[in-house]
LUMZA-538333 format. One record per residue (C-alpha): y, z, x; residue number from 1; residue in one letter. Coordinates in nm, 4 decimals. Each point is the difference from the previous one (the first is absolute). Layout:
BEGIN
Y / Z / X / NUM / A
...
REM end
This chain:
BEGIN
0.7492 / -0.3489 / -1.9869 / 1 / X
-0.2417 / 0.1831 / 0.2666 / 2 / X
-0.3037 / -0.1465 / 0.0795 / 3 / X
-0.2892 / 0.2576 / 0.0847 / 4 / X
-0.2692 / -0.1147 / 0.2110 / 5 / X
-0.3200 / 0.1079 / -0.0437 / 6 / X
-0.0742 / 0.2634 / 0.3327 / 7 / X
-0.2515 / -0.0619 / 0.2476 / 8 / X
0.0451 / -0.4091 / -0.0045 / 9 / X
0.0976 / -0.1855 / 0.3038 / 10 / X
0.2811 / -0.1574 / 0.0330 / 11 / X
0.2303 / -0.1606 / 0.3154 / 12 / X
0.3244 / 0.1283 / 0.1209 / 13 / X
0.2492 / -0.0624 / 0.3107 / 14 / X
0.2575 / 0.1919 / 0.1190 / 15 / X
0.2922 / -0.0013 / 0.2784 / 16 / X
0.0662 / 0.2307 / 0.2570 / 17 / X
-0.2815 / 0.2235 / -0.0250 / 18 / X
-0.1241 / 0.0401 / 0.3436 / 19 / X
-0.1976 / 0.3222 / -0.0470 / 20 / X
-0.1763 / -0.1208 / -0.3291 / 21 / X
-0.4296 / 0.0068 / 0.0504 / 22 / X
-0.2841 / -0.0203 / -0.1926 / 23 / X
-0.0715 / 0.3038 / -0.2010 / 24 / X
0.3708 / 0.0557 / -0.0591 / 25 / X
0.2031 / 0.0672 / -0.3187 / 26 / X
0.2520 / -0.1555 / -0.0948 / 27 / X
0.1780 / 0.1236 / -0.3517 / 28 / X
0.2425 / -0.1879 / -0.1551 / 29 / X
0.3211 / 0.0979 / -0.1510 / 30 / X
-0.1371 / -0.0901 / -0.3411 / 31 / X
-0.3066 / 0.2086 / -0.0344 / 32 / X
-0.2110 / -0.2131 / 0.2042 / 33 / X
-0.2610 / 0.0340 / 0.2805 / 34 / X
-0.2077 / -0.1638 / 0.1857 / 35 / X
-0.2467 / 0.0409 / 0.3076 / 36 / X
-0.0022 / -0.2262 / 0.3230 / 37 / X
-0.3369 / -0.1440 / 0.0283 / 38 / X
0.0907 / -0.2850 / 0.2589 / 39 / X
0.3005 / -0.1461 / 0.2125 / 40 / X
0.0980 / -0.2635 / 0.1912 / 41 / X
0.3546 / -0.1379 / 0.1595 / 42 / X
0.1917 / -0.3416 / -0.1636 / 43 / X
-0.0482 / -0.2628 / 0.2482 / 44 / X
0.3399 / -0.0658 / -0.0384 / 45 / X
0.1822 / 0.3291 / -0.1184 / 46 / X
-0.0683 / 0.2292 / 0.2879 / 47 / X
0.1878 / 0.2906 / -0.2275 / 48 / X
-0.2405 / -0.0876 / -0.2845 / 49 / X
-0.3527 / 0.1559 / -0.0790 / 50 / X
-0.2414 / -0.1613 / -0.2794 / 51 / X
-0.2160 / 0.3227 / -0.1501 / 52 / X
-0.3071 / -0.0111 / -0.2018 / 53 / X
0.0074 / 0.2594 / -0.2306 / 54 / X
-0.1560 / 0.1986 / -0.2736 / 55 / X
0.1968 / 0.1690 / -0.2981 / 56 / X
-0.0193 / 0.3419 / 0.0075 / 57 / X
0.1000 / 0.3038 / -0.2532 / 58 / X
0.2279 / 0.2195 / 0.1437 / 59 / X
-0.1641 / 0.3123 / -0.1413 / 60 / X
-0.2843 / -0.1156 / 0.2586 / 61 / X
0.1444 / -0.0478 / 0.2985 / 62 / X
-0.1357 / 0.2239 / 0.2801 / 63 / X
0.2672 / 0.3364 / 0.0939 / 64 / X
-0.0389 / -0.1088 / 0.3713 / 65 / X
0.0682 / -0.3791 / -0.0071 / 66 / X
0.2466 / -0.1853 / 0.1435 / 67 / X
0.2067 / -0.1454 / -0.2574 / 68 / X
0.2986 / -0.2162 / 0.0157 / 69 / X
0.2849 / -0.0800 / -0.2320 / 70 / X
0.0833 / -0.3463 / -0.1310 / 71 / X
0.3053 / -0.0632 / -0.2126 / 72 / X
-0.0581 / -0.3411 / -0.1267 / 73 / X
0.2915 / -0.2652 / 0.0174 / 74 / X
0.0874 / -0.2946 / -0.1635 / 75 / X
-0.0171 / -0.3101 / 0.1560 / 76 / X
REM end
């Protein structure tokens, strides 16, 4: 069953690995998701690992010129 989530709500994220990842990115997700940056910072303990504030986004909307990267969620 998919859940949708209402667009334009915050929500937190992290991801691994993503070294050139910054606020006011894209990223779009393998299952019709997307979501924009809005704030960073490093794991104190996972150097690889980035926590993201983000805001749901409709795909339709995002911006021609934006930088957007893929995510192909995994699971754990």
């Amino acid at each position: 069953m998919k859940i949708c989530r209402q667009p334009f709500t915050p929500c937190k994220l992290y991801i691994d690995g993503a070294e050139d990842l910054s606020v006011g990115d894209f990223i779009i997700t393998s299952g019709g998701s997307s979501y924009l940056v809005q704030a960073t910072r490093p794991s104190p303990s996972k150097p690889e690992r980035l926590y993201l504030d983000c805001l749901r986004w409709v795909r339709e909307q995002i911006p021609a010129d934006a930088k957007c990267h893929q995510l192909n969620w995994y699971r754990r």
